[in-house]
NUSE-305316 format. One line per field, with one value per residue (C-alpha): residue number from 1; x, z, y. Coordinates in nm, 3 decimals, always signed. Layout:
N
i <- (NUM/...)
c1 <- (X/...)
c3 <- (Z/...)
c2 <- (Y/...)
This chain:
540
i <- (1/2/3/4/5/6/7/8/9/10/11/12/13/14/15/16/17/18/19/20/21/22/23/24/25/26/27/28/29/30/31/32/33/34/35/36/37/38/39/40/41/42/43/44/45/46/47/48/49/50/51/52/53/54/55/56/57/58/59/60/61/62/63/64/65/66/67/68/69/70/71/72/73/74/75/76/77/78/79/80/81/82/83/84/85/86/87/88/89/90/91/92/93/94/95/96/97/98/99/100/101/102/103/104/105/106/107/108/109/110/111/112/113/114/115/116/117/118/119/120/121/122/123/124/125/126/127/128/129/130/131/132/133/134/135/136/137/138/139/140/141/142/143/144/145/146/147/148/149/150/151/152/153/154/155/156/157/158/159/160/161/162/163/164/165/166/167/168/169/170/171/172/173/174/175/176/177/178/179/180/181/182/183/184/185/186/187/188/189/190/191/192/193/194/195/196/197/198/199/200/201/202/203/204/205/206/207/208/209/210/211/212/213/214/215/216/217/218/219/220/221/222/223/224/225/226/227/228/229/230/231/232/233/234/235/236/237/238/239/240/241/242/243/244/245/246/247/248/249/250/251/252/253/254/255/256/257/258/259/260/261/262/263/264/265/266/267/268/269/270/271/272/273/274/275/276/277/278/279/280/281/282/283/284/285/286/287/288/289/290/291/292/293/294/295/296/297/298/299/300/301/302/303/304/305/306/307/308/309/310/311/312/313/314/315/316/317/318/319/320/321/322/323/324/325/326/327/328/329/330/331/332/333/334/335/336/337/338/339/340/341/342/343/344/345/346/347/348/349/350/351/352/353/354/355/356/357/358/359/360/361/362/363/364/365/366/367/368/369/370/371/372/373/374/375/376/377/378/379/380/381/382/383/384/385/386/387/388/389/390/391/392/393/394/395/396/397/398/399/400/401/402/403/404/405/406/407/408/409/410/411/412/413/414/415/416/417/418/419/420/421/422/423/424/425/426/427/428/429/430/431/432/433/434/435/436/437/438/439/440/441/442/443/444/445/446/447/448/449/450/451/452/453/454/455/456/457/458/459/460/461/462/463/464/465/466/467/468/469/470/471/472/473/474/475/476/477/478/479/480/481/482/483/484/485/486/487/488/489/490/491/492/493/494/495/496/497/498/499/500/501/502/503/504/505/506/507/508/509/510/511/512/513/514/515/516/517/518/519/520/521/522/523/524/525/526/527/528/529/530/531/532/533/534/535/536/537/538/539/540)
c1 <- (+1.064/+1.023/+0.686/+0.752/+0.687/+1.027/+1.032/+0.719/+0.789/+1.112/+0.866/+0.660/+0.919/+1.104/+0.816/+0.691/+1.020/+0.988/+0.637/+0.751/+1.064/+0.818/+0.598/+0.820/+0.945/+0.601/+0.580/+0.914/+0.793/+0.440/+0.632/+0.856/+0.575/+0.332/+0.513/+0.236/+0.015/-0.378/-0.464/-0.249/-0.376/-0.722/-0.609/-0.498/-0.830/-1.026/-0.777/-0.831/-1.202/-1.173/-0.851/-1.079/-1.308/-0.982/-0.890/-1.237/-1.379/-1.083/-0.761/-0.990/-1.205/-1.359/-1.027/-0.937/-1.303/-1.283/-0.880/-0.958/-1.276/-1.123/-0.846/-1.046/-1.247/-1.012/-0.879/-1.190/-1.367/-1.189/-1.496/-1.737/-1.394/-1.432/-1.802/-1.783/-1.532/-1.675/-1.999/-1.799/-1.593/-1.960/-2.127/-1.835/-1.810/-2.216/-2.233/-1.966/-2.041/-2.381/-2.285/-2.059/-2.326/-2.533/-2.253/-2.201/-2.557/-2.580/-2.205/-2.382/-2.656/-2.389/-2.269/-2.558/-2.597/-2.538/-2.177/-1.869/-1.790/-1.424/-1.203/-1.156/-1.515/-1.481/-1.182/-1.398/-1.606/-1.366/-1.173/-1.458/-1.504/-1.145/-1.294/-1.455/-1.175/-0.912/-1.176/-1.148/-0.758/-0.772/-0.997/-0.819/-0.462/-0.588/-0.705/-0.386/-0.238/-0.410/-0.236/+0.096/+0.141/+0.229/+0.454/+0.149/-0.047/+0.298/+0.384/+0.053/+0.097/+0.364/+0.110/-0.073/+0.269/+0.401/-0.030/-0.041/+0.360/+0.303/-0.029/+0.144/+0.413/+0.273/-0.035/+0.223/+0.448/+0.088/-0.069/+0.181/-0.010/+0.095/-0.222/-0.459/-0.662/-0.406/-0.267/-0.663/-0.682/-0.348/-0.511/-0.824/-0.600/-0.385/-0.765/-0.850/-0.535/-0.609/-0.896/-0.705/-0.490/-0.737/-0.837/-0.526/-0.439/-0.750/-0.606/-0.295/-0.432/-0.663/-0.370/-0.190/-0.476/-0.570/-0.325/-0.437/-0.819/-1.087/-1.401/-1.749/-2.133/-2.207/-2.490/-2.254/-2.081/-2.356/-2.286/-1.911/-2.025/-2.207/-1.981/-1.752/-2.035/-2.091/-1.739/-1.724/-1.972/-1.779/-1.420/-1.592/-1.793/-1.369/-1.257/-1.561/-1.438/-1.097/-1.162/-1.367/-1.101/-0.869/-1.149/-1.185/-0.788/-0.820/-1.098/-0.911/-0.574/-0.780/-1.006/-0.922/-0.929/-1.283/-1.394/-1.236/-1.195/-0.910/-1.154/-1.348/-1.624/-1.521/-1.165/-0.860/-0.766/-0.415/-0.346/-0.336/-0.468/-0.078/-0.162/-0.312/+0.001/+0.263/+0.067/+0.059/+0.414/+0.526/+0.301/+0.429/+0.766/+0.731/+0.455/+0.825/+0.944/+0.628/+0.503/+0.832/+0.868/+0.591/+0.311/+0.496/+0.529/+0.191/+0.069/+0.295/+0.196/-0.226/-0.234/-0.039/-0.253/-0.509/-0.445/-0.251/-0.546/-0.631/-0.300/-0.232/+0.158/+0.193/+0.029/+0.156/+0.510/+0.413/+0.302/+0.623/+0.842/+0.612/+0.650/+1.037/+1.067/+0.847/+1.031/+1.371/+1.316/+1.076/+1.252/+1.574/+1.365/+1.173/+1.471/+1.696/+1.372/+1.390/+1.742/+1.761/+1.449/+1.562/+1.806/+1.543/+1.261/+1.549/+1.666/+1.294/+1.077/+1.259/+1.361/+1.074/+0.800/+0.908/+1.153/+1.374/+1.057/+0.867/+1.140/+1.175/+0.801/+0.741/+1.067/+0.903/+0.532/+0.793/+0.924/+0.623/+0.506/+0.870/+0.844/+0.527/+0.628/+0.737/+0.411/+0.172/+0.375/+0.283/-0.057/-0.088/+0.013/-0.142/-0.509/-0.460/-0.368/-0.700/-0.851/-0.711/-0.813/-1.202/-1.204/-1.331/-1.492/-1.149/-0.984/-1.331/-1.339/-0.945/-0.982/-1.316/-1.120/-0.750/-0.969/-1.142/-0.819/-0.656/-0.938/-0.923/-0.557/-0.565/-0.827/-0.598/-0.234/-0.322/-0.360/-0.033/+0.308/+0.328/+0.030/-0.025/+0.235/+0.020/-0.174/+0.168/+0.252/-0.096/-0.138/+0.274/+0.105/-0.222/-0.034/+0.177/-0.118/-0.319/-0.073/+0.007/-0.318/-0.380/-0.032/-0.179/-0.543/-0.422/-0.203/-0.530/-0.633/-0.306/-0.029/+0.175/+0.250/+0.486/+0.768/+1.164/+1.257/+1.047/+1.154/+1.497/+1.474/+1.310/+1.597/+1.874/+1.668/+1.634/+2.059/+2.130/+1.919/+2.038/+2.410/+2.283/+2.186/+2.463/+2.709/+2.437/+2.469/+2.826/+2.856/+2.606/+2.748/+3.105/+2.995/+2.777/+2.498/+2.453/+2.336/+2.276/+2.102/+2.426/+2.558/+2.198/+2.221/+2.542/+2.480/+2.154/+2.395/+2.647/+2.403/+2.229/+2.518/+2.645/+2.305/+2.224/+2.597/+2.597/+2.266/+2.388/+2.719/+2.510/+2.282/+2.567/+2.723/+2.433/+2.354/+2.010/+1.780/+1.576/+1.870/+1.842/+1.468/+1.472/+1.658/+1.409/+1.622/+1.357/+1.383/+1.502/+1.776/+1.892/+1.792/+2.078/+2.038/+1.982/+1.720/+1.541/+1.554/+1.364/+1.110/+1.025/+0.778/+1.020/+1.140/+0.767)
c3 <- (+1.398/+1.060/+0.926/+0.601/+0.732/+0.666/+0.301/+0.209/+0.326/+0.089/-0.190/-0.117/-0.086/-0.442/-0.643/-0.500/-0.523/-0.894/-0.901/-0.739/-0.962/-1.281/-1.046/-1.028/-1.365/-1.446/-1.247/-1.392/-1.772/-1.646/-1.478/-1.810/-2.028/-1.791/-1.502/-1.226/-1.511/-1.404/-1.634/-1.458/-1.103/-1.321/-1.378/-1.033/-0.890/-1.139/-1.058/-0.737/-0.758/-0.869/-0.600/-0.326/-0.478/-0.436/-0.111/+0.048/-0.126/-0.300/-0.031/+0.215/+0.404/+0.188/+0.120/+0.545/+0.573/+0.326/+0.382/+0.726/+0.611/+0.311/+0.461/+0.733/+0.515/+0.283/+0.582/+0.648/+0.330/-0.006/-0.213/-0.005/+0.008/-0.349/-0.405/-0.125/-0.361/-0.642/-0.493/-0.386/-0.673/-0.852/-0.609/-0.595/-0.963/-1.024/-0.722/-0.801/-1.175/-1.088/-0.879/-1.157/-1.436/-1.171/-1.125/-1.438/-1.552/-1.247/-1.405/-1.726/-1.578/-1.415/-1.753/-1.881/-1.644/-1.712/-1.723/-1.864/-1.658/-1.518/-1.662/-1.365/-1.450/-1.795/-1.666/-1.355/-1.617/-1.808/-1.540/-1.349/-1.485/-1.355/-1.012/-1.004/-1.247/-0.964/-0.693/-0.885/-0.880/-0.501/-0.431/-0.612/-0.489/-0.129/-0.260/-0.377/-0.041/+0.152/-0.103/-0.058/-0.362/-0.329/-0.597/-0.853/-0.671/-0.582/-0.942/-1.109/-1.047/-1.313/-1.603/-1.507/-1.488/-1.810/-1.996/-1.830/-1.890/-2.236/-2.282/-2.186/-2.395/-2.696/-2.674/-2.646/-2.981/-3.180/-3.035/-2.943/-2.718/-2.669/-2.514/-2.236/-2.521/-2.627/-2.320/-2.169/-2.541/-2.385/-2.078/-2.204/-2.381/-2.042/-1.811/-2.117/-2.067/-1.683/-1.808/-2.029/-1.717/-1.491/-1.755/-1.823/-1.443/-1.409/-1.662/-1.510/-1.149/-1.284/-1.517/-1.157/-0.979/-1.228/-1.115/-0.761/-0.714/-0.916/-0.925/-0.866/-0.811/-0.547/-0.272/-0.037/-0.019/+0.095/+0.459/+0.428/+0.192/+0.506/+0.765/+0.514/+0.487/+0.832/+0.952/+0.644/+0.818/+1.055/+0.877/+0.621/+0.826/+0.954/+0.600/+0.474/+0.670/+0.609/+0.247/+0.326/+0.449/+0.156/-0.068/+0.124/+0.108/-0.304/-0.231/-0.068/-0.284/-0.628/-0.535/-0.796/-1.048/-0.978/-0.906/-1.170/-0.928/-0.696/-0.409/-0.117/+0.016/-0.120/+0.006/-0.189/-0.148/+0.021/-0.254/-0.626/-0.934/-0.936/-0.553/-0.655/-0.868/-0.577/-0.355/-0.558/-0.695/-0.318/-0.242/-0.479/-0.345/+0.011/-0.101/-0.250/+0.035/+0.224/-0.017/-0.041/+0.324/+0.548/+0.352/+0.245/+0.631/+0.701/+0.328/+0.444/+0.842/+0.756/+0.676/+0.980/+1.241/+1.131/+1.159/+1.493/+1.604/+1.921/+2.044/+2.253/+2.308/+1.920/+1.807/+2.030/+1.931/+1.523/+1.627/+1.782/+1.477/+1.215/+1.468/+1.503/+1.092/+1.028/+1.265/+1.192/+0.815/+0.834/+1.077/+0.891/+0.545/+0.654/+0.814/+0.535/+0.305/+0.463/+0.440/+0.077/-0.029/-0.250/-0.453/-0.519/-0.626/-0.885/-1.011/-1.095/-1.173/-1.302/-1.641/-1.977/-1.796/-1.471/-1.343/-1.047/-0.843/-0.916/-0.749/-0.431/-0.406/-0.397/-0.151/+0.060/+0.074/+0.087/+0.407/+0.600/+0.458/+0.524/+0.938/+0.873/+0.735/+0.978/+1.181/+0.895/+0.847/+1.207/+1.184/+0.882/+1.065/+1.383/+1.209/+1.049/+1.420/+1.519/+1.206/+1.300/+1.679/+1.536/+1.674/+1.410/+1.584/+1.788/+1.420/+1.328/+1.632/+1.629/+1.217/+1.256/+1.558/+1.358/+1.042/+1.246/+1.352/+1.039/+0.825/+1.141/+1.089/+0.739/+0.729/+0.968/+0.818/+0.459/+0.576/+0.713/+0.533/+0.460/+0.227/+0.054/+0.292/+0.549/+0.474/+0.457/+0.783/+0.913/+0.750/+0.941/+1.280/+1.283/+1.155/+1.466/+1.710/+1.549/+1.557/+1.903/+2.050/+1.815/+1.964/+2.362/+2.276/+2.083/+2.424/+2.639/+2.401/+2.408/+2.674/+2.458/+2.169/+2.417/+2.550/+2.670/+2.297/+2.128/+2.346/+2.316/+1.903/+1.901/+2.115/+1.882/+1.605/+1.712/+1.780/+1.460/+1.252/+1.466/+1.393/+1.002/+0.965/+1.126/+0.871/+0.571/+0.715/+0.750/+0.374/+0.242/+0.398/+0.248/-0.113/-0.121/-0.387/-0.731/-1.060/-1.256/-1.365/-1.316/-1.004/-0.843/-0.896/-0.818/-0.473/-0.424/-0.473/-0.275/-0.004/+0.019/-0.030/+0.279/+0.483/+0.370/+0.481/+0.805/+0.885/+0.837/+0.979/+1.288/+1.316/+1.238/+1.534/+1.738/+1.689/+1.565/+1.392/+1.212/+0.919/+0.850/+0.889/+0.668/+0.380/+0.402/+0.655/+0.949/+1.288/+1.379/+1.157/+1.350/+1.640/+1.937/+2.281/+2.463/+2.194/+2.255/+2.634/+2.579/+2.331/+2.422/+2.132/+1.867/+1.977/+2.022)
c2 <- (-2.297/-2.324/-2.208/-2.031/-1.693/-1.571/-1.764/-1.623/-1.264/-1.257/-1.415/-1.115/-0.843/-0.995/-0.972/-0.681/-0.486/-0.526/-0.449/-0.130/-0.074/-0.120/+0.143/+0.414/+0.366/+0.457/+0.725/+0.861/+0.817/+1.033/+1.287/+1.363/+1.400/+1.618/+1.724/+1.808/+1.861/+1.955/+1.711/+1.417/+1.572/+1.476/+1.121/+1.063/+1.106/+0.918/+0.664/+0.719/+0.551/+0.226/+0.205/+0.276/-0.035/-0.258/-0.156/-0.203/-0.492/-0.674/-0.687/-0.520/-0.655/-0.925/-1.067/-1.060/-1.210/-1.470/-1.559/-1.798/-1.927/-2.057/-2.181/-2.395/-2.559/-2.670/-2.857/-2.995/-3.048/-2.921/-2.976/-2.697/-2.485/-2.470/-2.425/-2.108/-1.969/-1.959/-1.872/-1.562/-1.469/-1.490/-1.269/-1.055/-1.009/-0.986/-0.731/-0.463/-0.491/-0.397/-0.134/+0.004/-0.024/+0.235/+0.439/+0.497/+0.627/+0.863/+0.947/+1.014/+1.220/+1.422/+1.545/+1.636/+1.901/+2.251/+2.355/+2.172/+1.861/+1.827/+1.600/+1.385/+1.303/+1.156/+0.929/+0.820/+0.707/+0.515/+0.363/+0.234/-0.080/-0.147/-0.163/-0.535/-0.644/-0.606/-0.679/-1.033/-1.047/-1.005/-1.252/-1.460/-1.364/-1.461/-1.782/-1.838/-1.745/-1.963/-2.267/-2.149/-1.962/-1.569/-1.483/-1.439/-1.194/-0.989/-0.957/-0.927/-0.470/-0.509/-0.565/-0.255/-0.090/-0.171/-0.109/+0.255/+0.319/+0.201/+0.380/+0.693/+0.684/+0.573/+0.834/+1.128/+0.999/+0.948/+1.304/+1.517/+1.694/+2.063/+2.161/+2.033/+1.874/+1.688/+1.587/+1.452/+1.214/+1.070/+1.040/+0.888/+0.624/+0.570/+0.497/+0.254/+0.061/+0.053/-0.157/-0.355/-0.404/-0.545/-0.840/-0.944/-0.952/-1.140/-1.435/-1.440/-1.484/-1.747/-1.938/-1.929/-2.119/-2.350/-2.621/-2.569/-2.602/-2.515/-2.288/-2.428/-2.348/-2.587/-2.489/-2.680/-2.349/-2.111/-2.149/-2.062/-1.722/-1.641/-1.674/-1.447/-1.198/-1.200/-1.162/-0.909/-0.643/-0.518/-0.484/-0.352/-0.029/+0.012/+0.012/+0.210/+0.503/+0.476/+0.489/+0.760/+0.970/+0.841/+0.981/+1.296/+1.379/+1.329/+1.575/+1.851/+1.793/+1.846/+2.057/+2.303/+2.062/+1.920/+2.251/+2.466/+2.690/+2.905/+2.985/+2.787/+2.948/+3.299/+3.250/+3.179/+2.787/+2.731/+2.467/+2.461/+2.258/+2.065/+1.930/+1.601/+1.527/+1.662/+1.464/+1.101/+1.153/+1.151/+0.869/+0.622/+0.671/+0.641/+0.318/+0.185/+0.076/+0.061/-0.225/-0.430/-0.444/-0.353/-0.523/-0.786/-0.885/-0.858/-1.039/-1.297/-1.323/-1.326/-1.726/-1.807/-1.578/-1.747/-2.124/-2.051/-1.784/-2.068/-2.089/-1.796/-1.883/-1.964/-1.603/-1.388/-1.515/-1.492/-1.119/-1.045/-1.159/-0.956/-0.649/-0.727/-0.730/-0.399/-0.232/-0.358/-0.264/+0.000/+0.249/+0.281/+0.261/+0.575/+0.755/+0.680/+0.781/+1.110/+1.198/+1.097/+1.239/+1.496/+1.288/+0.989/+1.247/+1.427/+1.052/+0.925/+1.204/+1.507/+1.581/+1.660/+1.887/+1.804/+2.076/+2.158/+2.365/+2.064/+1.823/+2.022/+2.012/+1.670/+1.635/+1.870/+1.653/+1.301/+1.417/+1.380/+1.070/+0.883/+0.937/+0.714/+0.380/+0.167/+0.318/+0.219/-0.135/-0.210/-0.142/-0.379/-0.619/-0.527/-0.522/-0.868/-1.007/-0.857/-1.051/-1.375/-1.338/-1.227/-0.930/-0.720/-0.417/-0.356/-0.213/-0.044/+0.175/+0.266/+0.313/+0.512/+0.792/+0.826/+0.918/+1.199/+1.325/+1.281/+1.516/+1.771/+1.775/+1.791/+2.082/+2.261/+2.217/+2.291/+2.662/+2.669/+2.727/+2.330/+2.348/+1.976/+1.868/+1.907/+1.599/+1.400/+1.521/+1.448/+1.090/+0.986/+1.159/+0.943/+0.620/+0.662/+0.746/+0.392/+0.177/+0.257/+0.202/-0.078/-0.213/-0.152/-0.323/-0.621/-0.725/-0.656/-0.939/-1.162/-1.107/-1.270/-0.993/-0.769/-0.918/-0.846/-0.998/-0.698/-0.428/-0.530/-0.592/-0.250/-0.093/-0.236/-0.123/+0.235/+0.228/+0.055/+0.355/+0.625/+0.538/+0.481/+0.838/+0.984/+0.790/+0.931/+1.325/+1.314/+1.170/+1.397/+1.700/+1.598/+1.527/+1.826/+1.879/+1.712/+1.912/+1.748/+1.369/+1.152/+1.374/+1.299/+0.921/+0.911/+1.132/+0.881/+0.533/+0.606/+0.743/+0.452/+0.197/+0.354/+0.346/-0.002/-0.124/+0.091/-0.065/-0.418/-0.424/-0.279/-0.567/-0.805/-0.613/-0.642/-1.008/-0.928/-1.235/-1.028/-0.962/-1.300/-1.311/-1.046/-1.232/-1.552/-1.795/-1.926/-1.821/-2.192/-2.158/-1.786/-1.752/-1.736/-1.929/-1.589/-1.478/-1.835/-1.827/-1.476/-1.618/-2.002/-2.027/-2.045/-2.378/-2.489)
């Protein structure tokens, strides 16, 4: 079967692998020039807002909502396909910049209250407009999705990259910051550029889409914009909360920063103003691999759920292979994650004002986040099969019980001797829990997504990353410990040379599809006659 899935994904995991590389180059030039700074723990959670817009509205759950409608009537008629989009991008666009223009005076009002304001505050303030910018380029990026083209939308992070990176490092030659004054002017100028960011992300998602279809106000589309709205409710109550609890872990990891404060309810607080920035350096590493893989899959697998959403044989198969690829690339990308966590933090983030202590710190927070990706990849994919199928309370109710858990378990292991770790560990323990029981329900629904070709992929899987790390240990423990910048890269290469090869001489080994899968080629093309007499539906 040859359905582009496979194409698409490596589309997806290309573009987004440099998205990420021009990511953690970012990261790296921010940790040099403040370390865990207060002030970038400030940043961070003003950043954090507008995010939270993007992942609710933008690839949340307008973008799921308006993805199939989009798509089935520019099968049937292109010309109301385009008048329901730009009815949408118009009310999208009209809607959150309203919203922001009220947000921002209650922001104002805020300040003028007695006492200084925090300086998470001010950079709220200046970022927010960000938030319907890159509501926009979502919208958009499914649009262009649903025509074929993904590369855009996978590369478009780089410009914000490159404006914040930029920002950064050009506001620390002009100031020269060498107090927390200083250093919020640079981040002042590195919230504008976020800004600057989402416009010119905006014209490049729109120079991408010009050849492709076009924009218009036509009342033909007002029936599709409410089928989108109404299939938008529910996924967006599910995402609400999630974001919620997103919200709600910024909360407890910056506490002292928004607060000014050491103390909680006349107790000392287990975590300090450098949390935030422990807890977001570790986040954008593990997101490396979690964005180049594990959402790439499911970016990739949305469009197809959705046109073969009637044909029960035809999904549950397309479920399978996404499962089969996050789990295939995701297990050994979290293990190896894990073992190499140390060396990767050292390599990208220390050096300037970032230091040693600083390094084992975020190493420490890393490995609980690593145990989660393949876990989180699943459910991304999982949740977008529940999409397809229309069966948008399902995610809601599983979403709405993991975030309880996960802001019990947060409030719980903070105290302990893991500190901010303790929401890494909690986030990798809920990930697991949902995307098990989103795994269980989503066969009630379709017998089709559990079959011997998973459980066997999964058991070859599990062997092939078992014998990985073993190979990784027993070269780590023989080179012993770098010191230095080029003994840690040098440590972190051959480390994960030896991983990568271990892993693929082991599927090679193994006879495993989903290395080829992996590297674009179609199931058709890989797929052996005992793998298709387990799995009938690839030859359909």
């Amino acid at each position: 079967m040859s359905d582009g899935l496979e194409r698409n994904t490596r589309t997806v995991m290309s573009l987004t692998m440099v998205s990420r590389f021009s990511g953690l180059v970012r990261e790296g030039v921010l940790s040099r020039l403040f370390g865990t700074d207060a002030v970038l723990g400030a940043f961070y959670f003003a950043f954090l807002i507008p995010n939270l817009f993007r992942r609710l509205f933008g690839e949340g759950a307008l973008a799921a909502a308006f993805l199939p409608e989009y798509q089935r009537l520019l099968d049937e008629d292109p010309q109301r396909a385009r008048a329901m989009a730009g009815l949408t991008a118009g009310g999208l666009l009209a809607g959150l910049g309203a919203l922001v223009v009220v947000a921002e005076c209650v922001l104002l009002l805020v300040t003028a209250l007695p006492g200084t304001p925090g300086p998470a505050l001010w950079l709220t303030m200046i970022m927010l407009p960000f938030a319907p910018l890159i509501c926009g380029v979502a919208l958009l990026g499914a649009m262009l999705q649903v025509h074929g083209r993904f590369g855009p939308t996978a590369a478009a992070p780089v410009i914000l990259n490159v404006c914040l990176a930029g920002a950064a490092g050009l506001g620390w030659w002009l100031i020269a910051p060498d107090d927390d004054r200083g250093q919020l002017m640079v981040a002042a100028g590195m919230a504008g550029s976020v800004v600057l960011a989402g416009l010119l992300q905006a014209a490049w998602s729109m120079f991408a889409l010009r050849r492709l279809t076009r924009l218009t106000l036509d009342r033909s589309g007002l029936e599709g914009v409410r089928r989108v709205l109404r299939r938008m409710g529910p996924m967006l109550l599910g995402l609400g909360v999630l974001q919620v609890n997103t919200l709600l872990d910024g909360l407890i990891a910056s506490w002292p920063v928004l607060s000014q404060s050491d103390t909680v309810f006349g107790m000392a607080y287990p975590l300090d103003d450098h949390a935030m920035s422990t807890i977001t350096f570790a986040q954008r590493l593990y997101h490396f691999p979690l964005g180049v893989f594990g959402i790439a899959v499911a970016t990739a697998i949305y469009p197809l759920l959705s046109s073969r959403a009637a044909d029960e044989g035809a999904f549950g198969e397309t479920i399978r292979r996404g499962l089969r690829l996050v789990v295939f690339i995701g297990l050994p990308a979290g293990i190896g994650l894990l073992l190499v966590r140390r060396e990767l933090t050292a390599v990208l983030l220390e050096g300037g004002n970032f230091g040693a202590s600083d390094t084992d710190r975020v190493a420490f927070v890393l490995a609980g986040y690593a145990t989660s990706i393949w876990a989180y990849s699943a459910v991304q994919v999982l949740t977008r099969g529940f999409y397809a199928l229309g069966k948008l309370k399902t995610p809601v109710r599983v979403a709405a019980s993991t975030v309880a858990l996960n802001l019990v378990l947060n409030l719980i292991l903070i105290w302990t001797p893991l500190r901010e770790a303790g929401l890494a560990w909690s986030t990798a323990i809920c990930a697991t829990i949902q995307a098990v029981v989103l795994w269980i329900l989503l066969h009630r629904h379709n017998g089709q997504t559990w079959r011997q070709d998973l459980a066997a992929s999964m058991g070859k899987s599990v062997i092939a990353t078992g014998v990985m790390a073993g190979a990784v240990l027993l070269v780590a423990l023989a080179i012993g410990h770098g010191d230095s910048f080029a003994g840690w890269l040098w440590r972190l290469s051959l480390l994960v040379g030896i991983g990568g090869s271990v892993h693929v001489l082991m599927a090679i080994a193994m006879g495993m599809p989903e290395l080829h899968w992996a590297l674009g080629r179609t199931i058709g093309d890989t797929t052996s006659e005992a793998d298709r007499s387990q799995t009938p539906d690839d030859d359909a």
